[in-house]
NUVO-148341 format. One record per residue: x, y, z of N, C-alpha, C in turn; residue in one letter. Coordinates in pm, whole numbers. Example, Ala and Ser with C-alpha at 12.3 -4.5 7.8 and 13.67 -1.06 7.14 Angstrom:
<mardrens>
[[1319, -569, 780], [1230, -450, 780], [1320, -330, 780], "a"] [[1285, -225, 708], [1367, -106, 714], [1290, 3, 787], "s"] 
</mardrens>
This chain:
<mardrens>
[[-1652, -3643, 6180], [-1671, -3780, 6225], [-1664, -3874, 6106], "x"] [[-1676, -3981, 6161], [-1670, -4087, 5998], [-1713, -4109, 5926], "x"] [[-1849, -4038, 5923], [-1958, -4061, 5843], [-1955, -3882, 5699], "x"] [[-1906, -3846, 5778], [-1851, -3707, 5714], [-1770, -3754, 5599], "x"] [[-1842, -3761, 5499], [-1802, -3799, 5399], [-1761, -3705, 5237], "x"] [[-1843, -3569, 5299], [-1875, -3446, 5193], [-1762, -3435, 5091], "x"] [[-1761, -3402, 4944], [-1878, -3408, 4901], [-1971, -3513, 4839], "x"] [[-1899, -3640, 4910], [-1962, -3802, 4849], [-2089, -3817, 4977], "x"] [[-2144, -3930, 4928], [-2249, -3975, 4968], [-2258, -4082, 4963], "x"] [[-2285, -4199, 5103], [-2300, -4346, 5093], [-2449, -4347, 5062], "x"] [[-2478, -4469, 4941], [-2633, -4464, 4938], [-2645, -4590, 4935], "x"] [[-2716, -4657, 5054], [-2770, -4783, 5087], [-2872, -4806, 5060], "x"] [[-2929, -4726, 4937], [-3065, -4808, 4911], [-3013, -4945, 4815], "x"] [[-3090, -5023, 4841], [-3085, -5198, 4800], [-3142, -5190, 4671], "x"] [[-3009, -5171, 4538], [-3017, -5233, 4429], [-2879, -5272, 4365], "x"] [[-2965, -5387, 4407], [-2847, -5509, 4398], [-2831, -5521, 4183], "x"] [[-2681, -5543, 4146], [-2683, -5534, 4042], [-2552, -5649, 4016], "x"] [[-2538, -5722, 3909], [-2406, -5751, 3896], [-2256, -5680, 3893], "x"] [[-2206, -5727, 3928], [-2076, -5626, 3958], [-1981, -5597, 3788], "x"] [[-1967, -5450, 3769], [-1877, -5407, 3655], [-1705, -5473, 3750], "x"] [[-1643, -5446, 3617], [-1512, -5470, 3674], [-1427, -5411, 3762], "x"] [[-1485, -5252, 3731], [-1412, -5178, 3844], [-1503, -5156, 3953], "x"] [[-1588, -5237, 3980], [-1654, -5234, 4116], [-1557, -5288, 4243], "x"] [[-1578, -5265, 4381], [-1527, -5234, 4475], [-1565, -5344, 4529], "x"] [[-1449, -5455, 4571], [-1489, -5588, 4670], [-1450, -5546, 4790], "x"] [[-1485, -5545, 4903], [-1473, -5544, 5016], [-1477, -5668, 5115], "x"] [[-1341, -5710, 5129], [-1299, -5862, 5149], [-1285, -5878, 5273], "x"] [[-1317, -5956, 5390], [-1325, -5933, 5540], [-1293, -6095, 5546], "x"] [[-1204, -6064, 5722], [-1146, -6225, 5738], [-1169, -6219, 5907], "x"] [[-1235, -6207, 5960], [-1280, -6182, 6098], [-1320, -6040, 6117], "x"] [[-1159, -5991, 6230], [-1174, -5843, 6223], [-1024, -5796, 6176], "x"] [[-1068, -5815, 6013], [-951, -5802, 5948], [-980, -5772, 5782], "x"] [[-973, -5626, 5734], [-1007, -5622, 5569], [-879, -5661, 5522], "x"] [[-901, -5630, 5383], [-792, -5686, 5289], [-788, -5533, 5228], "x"] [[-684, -5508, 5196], [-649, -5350, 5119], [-524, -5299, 5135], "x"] [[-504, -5217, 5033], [-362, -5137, 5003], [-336, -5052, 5049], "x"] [[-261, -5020, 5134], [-233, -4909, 5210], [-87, -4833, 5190], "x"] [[-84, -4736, 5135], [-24, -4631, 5131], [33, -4520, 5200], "x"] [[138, -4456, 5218], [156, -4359, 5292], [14, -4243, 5292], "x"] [[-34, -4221, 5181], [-122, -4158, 5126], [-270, -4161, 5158], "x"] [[-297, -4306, 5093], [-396, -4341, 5092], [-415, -4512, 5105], "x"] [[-617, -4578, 5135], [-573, -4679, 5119], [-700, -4708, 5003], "x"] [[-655, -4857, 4890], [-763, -4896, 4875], [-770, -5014, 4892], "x"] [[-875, -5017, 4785], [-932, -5214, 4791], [-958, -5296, 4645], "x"] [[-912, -5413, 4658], [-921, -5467, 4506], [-1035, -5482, 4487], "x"] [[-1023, -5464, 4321], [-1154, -5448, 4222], [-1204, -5574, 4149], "x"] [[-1314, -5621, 4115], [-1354, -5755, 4041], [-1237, -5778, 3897], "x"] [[-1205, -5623, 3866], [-1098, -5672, 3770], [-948, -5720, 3812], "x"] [[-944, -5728, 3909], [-762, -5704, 3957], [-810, -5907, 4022], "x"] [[-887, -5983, 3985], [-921, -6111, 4041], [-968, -6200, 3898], "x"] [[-894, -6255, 3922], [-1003, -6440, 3770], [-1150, -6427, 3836], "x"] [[-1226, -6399, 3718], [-1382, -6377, 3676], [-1420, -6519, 3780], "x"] [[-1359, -6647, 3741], [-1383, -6786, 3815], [-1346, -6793, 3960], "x"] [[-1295, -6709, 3990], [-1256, -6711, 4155], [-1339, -6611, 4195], "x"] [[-1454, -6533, 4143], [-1528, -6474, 4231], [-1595, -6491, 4302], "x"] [[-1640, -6614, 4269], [-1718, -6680, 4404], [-1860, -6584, 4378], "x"] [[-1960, -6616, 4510], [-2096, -6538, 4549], [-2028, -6395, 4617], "x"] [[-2121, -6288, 4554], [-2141, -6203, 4602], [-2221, -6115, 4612], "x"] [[-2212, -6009, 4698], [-2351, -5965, 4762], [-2329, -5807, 4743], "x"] [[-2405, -5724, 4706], [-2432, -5607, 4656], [-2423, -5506, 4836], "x"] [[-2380, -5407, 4803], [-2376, -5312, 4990], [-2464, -5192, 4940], "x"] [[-2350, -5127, 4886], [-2383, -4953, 4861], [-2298, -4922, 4775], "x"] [[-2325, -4804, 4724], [-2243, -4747, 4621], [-2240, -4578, 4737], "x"] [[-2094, -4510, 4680], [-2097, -4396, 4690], [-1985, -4315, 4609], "x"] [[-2113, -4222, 4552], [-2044, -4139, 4405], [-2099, -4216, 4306], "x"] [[-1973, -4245, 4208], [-1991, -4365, 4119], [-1941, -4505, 4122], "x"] [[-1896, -4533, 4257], [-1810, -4632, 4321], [-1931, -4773, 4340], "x"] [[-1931, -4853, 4317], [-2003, -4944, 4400], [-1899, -5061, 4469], "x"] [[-1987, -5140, 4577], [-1926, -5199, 4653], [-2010, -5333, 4692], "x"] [[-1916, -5456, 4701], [-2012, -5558, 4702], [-1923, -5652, 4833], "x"] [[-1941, -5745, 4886], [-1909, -5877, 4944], [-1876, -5940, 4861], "x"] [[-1782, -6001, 4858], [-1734, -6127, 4752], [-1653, -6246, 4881], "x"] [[-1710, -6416, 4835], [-1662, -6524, 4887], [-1559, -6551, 4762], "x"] [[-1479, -6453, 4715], [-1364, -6507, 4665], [-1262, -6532, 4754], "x"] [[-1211, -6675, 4731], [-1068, -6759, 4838], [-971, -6620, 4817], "x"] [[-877, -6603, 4962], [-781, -6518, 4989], [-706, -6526, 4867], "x"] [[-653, -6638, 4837], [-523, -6678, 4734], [-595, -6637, 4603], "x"] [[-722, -6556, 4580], [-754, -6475, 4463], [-689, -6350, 4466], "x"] [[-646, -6304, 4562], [-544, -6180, 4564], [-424, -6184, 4507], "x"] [[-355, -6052, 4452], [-213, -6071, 4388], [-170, -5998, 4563], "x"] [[-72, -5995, 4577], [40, -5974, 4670], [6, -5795, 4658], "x"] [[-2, -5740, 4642], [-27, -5607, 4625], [-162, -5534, 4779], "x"] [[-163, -5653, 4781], [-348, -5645, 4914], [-285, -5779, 5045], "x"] [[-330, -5679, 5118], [-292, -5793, 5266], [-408, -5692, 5378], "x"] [[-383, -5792, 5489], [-473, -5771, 5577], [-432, -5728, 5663], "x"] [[-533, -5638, 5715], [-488, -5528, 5794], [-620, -5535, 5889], "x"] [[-606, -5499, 6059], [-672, -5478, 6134], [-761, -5385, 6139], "x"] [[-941, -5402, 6182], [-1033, -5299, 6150], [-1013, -5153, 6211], "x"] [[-907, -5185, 6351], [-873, -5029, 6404], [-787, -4989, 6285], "x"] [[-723, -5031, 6190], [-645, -4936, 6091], [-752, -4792, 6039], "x"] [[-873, -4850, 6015], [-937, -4727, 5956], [-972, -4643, 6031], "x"] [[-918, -4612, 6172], [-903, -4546, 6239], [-829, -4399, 6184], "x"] [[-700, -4444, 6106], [-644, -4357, 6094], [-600, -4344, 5939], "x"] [[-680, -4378, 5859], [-679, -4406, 5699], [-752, -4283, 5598], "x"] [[-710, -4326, 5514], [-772, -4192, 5366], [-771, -4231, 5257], "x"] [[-863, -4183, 5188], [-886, -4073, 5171], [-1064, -4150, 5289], "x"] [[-1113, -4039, 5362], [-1242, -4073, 5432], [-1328, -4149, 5315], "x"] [[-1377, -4080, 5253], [-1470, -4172, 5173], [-1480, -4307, 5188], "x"] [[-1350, -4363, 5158], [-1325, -4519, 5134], [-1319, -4566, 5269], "x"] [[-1235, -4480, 5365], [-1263, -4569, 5479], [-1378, -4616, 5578], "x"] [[-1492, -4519, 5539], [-1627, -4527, 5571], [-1680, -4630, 5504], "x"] [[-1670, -4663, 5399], [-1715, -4780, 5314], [-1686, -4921, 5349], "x"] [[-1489, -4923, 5380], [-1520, -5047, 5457], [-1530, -5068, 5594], "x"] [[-1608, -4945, 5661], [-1647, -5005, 5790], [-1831, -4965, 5803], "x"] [[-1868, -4961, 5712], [-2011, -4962, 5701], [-1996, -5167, 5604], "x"] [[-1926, -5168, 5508], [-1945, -5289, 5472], [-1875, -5391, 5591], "x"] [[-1773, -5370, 5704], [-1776, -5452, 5796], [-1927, -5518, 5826], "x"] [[-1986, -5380, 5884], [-2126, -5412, 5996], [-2155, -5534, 5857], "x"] [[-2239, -5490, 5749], [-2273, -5577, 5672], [-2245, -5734, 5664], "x"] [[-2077, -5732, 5680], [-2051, -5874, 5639], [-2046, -5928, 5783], "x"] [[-2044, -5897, 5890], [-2052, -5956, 6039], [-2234, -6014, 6015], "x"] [[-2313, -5896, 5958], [-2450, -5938, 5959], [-2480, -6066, 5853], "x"] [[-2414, -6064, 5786], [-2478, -6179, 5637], [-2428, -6272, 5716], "x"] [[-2264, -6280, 5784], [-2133, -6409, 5838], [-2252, -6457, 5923], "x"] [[-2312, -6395, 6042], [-2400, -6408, 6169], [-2506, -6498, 6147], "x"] [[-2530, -6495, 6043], [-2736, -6514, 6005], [-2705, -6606, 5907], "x"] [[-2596, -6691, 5881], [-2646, -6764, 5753], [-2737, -6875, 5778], "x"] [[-2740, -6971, 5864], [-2865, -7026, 5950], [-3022, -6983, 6043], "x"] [[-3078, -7022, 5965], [-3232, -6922, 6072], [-3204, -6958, 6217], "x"] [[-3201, -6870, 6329], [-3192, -6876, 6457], [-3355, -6898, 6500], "x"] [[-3454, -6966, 6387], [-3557, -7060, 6452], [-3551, -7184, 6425], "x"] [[-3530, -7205, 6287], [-3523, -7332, 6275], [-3410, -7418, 6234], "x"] [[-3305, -7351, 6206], [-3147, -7356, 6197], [-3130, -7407, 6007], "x"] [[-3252, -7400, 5947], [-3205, -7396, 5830], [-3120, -7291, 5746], "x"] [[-3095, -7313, 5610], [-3006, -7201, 5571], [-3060, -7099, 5538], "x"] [[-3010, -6937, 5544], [-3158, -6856, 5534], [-3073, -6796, 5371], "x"] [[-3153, -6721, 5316], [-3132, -6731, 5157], [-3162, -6552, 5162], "x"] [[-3097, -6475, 5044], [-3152, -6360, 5033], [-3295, -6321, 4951], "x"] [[-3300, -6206, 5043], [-3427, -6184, 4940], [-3409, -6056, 4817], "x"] [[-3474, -6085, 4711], [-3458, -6017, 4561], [-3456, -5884, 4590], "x"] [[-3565, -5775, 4661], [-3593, -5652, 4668], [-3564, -5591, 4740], "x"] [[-3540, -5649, 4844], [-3462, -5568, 4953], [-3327, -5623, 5057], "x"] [[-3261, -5571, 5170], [-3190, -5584, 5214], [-3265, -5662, 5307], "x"] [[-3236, -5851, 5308], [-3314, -5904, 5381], [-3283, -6031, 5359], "x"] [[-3308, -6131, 5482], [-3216, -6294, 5475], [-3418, -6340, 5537], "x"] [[-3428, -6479, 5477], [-3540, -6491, 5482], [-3548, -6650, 5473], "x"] [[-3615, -6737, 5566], [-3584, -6861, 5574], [-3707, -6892, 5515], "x"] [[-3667, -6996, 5398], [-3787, -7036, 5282], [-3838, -7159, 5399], "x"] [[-3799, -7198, 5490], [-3840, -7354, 5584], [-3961, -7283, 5676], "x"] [[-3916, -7143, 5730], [-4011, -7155, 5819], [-4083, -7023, 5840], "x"] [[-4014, -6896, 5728], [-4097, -6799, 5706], [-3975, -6702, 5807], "x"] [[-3899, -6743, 5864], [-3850, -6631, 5956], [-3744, -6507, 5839], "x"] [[-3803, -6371, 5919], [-3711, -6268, 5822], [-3602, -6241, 5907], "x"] [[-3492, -6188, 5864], [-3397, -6092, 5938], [-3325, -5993, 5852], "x"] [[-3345, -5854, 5959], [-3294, -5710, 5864], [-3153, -5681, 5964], "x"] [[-3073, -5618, 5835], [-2968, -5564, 5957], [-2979, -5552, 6111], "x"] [[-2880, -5576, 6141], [-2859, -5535, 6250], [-2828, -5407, 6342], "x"] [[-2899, -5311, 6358], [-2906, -5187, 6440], [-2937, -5174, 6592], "x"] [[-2804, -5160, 6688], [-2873, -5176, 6823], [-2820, -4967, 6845], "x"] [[-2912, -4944, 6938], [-2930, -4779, 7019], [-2829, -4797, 7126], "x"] [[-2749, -4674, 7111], [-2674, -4665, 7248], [-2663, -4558, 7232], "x"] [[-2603, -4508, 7411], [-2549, -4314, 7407], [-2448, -4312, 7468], "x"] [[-2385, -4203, 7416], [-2329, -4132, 7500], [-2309, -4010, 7559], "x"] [[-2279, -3996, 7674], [-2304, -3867, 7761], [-2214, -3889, 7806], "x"] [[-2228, -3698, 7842], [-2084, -3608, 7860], [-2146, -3570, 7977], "x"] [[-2139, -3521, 8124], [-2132, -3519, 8233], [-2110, -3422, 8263], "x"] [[-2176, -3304, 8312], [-2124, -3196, 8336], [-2142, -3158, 8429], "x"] [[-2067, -3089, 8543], [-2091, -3021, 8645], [-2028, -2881, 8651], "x"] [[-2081, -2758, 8577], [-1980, -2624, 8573], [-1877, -2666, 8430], "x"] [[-1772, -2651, 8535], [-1640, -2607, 8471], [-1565, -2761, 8427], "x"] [[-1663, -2847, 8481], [-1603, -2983, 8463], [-1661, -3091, 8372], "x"] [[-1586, -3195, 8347], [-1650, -3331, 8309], [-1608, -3412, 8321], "x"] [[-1723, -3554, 8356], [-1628, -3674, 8345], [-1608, -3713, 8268], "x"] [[-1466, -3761, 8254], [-1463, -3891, 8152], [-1348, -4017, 8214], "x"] [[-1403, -4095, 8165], [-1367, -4220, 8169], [-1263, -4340, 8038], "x"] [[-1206, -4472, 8110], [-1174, -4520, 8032], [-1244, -4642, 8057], "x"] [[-1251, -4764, 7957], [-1319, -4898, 7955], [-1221, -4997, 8064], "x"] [[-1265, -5082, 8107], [-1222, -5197, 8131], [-1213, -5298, 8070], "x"] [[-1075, -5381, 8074], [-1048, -5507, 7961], [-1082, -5465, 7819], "x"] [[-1059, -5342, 7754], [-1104, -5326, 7661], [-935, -5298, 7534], "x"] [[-918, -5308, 7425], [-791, -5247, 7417], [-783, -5080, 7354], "x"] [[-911, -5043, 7388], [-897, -4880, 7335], [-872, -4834, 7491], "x"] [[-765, -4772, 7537], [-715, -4721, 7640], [-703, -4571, 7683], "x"] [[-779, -4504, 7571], [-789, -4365, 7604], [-907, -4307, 7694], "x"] [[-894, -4206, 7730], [-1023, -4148, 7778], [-1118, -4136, 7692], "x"] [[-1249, -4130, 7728], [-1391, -4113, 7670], [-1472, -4086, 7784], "x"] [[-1606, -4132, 7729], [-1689, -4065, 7763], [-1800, -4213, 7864], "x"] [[-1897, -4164, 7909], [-1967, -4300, 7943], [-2097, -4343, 7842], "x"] [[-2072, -4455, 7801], [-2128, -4511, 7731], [-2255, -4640, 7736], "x"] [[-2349, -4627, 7659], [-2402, -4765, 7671], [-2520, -4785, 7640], "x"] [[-2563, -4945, 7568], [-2675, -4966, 7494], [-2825, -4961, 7559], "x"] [[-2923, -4963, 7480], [-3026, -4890, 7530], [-3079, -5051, 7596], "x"] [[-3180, -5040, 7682], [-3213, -5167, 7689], [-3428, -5191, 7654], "x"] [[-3433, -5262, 7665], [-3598, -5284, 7583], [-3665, -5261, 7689], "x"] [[-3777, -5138, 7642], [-3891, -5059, 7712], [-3867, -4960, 7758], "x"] [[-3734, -4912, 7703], [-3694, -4790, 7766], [-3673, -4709, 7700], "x"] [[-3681, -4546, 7713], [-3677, -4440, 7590], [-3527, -4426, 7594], "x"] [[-3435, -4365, 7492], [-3346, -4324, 7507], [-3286, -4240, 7580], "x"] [[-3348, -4119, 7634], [-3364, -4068, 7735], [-3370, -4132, 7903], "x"] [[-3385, -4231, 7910], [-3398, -4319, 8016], [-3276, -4411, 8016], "x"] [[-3197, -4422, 7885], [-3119, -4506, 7926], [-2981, -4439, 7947], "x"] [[-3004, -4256, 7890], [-2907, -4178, 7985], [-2866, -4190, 8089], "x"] [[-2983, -4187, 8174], [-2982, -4167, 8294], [-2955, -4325, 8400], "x"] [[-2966, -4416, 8312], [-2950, -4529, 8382], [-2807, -4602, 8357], "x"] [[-2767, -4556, 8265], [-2585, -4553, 8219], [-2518, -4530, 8308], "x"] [[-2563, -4365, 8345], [-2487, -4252, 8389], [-2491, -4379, 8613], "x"] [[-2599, -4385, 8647], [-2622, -4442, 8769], [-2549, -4590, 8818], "x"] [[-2591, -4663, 8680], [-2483, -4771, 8689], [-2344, -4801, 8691], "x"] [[-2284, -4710, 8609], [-2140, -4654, 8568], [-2040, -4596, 8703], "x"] [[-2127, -4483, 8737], [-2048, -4435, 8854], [-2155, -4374, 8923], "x"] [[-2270, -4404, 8960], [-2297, -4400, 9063], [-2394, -4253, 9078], "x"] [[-2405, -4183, 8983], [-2462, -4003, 8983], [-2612, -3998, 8905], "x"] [[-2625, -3904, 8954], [-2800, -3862, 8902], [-2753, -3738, 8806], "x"] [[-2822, -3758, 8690], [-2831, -3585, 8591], [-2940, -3536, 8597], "x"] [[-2939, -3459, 8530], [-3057, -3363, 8477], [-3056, -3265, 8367], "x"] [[-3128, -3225, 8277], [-3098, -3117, 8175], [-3038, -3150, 8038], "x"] [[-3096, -3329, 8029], [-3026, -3404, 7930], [-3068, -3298, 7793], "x"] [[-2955, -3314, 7712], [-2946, -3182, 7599], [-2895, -3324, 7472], "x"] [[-2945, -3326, 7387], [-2941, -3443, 7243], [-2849, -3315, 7194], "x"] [[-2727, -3385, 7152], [-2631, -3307, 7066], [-2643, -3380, 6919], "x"] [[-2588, -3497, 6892], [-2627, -3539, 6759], [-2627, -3693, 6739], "x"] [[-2643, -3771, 6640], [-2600, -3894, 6657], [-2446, -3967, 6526], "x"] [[-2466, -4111, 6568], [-2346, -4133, 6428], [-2325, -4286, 6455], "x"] [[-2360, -4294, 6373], [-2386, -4493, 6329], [-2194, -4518, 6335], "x"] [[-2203, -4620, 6422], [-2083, -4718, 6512], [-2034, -4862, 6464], "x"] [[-2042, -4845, 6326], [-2015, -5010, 6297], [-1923, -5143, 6337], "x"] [[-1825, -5052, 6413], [-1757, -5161, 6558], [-1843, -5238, 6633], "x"] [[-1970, -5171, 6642], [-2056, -5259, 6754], [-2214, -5270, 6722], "x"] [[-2193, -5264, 6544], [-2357, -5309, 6501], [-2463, -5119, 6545], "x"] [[-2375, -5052, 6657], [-2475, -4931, 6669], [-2489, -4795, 6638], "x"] [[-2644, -4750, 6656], [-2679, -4603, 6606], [-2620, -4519, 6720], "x"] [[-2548, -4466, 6722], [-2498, -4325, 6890], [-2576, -4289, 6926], "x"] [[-2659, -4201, 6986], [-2694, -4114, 7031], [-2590, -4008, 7102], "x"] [[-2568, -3883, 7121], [-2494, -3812, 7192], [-2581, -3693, 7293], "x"] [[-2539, -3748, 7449], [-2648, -3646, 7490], [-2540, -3551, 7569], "x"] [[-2550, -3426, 7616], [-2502, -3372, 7718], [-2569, -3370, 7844], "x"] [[-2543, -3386, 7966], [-2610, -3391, 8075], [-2567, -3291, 8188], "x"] [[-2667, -3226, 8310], [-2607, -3195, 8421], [-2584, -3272, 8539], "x"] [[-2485, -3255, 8628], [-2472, -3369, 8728], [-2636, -3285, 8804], "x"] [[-2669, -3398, 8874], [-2785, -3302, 8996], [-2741, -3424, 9116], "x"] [[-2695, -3301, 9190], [-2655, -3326, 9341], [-2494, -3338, 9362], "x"] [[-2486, -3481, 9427], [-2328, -3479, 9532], [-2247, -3541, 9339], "x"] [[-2128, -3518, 9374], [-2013, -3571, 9240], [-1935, -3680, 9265], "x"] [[-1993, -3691, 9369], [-1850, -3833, 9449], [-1921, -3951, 9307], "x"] [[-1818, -4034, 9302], [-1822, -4125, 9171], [-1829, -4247, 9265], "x"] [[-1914, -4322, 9232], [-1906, -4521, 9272], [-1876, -4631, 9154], "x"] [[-1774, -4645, 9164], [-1750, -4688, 9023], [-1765, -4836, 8994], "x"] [[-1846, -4898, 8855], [-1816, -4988, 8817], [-1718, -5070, 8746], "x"] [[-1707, -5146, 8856], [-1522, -5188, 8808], [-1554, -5286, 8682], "x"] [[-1687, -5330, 8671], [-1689, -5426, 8553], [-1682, -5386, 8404], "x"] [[-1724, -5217, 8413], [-1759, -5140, 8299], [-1615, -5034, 8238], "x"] [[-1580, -5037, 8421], [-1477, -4861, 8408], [-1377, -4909, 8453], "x"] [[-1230, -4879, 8401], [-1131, -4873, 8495], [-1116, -4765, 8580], "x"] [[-1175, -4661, 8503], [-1144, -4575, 8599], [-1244, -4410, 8520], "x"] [[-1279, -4342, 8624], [-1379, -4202, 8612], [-1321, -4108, 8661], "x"] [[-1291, -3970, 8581], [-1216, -3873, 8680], [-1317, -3740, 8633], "x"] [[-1300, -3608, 8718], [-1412, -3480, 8670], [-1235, -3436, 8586], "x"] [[-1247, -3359, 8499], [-1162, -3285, 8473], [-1207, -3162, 8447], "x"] [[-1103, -3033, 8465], [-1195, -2914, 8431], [-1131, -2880, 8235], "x"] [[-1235, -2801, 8192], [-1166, -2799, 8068], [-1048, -2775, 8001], "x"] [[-944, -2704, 8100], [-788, -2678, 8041], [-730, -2809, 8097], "x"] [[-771, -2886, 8146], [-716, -3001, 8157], [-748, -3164, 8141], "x"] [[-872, -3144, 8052], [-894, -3235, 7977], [-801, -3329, 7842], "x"] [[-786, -3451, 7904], [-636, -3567, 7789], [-722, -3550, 7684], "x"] [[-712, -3468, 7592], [-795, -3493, 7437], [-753, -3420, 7372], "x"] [[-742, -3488, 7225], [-706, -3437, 7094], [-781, -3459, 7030], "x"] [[-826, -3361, 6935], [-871, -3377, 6837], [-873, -3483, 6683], "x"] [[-948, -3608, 6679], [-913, -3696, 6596], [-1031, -3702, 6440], "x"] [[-1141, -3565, 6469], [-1202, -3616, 6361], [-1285, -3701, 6314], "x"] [[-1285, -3826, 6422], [-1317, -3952, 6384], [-1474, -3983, 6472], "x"] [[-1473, -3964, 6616], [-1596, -4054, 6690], [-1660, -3902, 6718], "x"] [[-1786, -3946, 6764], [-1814, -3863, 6828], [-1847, -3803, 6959], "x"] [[-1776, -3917, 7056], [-1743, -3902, 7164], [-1607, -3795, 7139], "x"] [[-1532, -3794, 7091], [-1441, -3693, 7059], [-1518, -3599, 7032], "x"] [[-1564, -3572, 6911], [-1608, -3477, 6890], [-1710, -3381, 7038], "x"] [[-1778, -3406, 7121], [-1818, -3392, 7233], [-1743, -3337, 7335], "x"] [[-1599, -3410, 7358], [-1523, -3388, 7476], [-1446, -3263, 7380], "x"] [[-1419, -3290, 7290], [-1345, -3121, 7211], [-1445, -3031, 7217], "x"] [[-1563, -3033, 7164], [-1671, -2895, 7198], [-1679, -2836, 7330], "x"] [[-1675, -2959, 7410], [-1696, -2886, 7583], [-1549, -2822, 7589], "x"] [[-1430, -2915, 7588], [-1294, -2826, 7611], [-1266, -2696, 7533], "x"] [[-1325, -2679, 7430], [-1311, -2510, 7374], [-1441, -2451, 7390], "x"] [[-1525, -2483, 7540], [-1637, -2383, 7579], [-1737, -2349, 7492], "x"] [[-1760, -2447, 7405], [-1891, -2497, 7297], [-1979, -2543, 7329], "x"] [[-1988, -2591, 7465], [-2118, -2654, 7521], [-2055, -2675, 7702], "x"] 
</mardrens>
């Protein structure tokens, strides 16, 4: 999955430092990085490959290995022609892993700093704080920490089968799995089961926690559960959520192996009789 990074290691503990030259900017323009992409591999420009005066503010992420990585408000036209922008599904299918985990853990980041630069109490500007990873409004005392929302997903099982599904209005068009965020007062475990009812309509049982894996497309932590259907299989589908829900049995499950989510990873374990 994406976070599978071995034998590197992202380390987000918060020490923020000035940036060396070959430190790692990670440059974002909506949902769009800036980086070099290669048949090979891709990267990203360095504080040295930019004028010291066009660096603008920037903001410290993580380092992994001996790599560090920061936010920089350096203007686009600080780039040489060598770096262009490329869509966040590219790191879908990019390398070497290491790096591409980096800029989609520093996405979540810069959506969170872009989001919050005004306190959402008192709409002043909120400022960082020295020691930790933290935006903090000197007007009225309000804090804000990253952004982490809970969601799951579950795999559906009845026997020899499973459902899966695709999104509605969405532009990822493959099959998956059913999905969805947890909602407040509810255990995670509860919001299995209330996914699974809203979605298409079925009751489980025998919910089984396979693993989890932080989602920085959508700010969230995964959860991955396996479930049993309990009772009838007929599907009621939500047309607002699903285009569409089918059972498949495992030799005929649409999936390839990509490495990447872990909704994949899930629907490949059940299709080679792993779970």
């Amino acid at each position: 999955m994406i976070q599978d990074i071995e034998p590197y290691r992202l380390a987000n503990e918060y020490e923020p430092a000035p940036p060396e030259g070959d430190a790692y900017i990670l440059w974002y323009k909506d949902d769009y990085i800036l980086l070099r992409h290669s048949s090979e591999a891709i990267s990203f420009p360095r504080f040295s490959d930019i004028s010291p005066d066009m660096a603008g503010r920037y903001a410290y992420l993580f380092s992994v290995g001996e790599d560090t990585f920061y936010l920089s408000e350096a203007p686009e036209a600080a780039f040489n022609e060598d770096f262009y922008l490329e869509n966040m599904q590219t790191l879908r299918r990019t390398r070497p892993r290491y790096l591409t985990y980096a800029g989609l853990v520093g996405y979540q980041l810069y959506n969170w700093y872009r989001n919050r630069r005004f306190c959402g109490r008192c709409g002043k500007p909120m400022k960082p704080a020295a020691n930790e990873r933290m935006l903090y409004c000197p007007e009225c005392g309000n804090l804000e920490y990253p952004k982490i929302s809970p969601a799951v997903i579950v795999a559906v099982t009845n026997g020899d089968r499973i459902l899966m599904s695709k999104y509605a209005g969405r532009a990822f068009k493959k099959y998956a799995l059913l999905a969805g965020f947890a909602e407040i007062g509810e255990t995670i475990e509860e919001t299995v089961k209330r996914e699974v009812m809203e979605e298409v309509g079925l009751r489980v049982k025998n919910l089984r926690y396979y693993k989890s894996q932080p989602w920085p497309f959508s700010d969230s932590l995964l959860f991955g559960f396996f479930a049993d259907l309990d009772g009838d299989d007929t599907i009621t589908l939500d047309e607002n959520e699903l285009a569409v829900a089918e059972w498949f049995t495992r030799d005929a499950m649409p999936v390839e192996a990509d490495g990447f989510s872990l909704t994949n990873e899930m629907m490949i374990q059940f299709k080679n009789g792993l779970y």
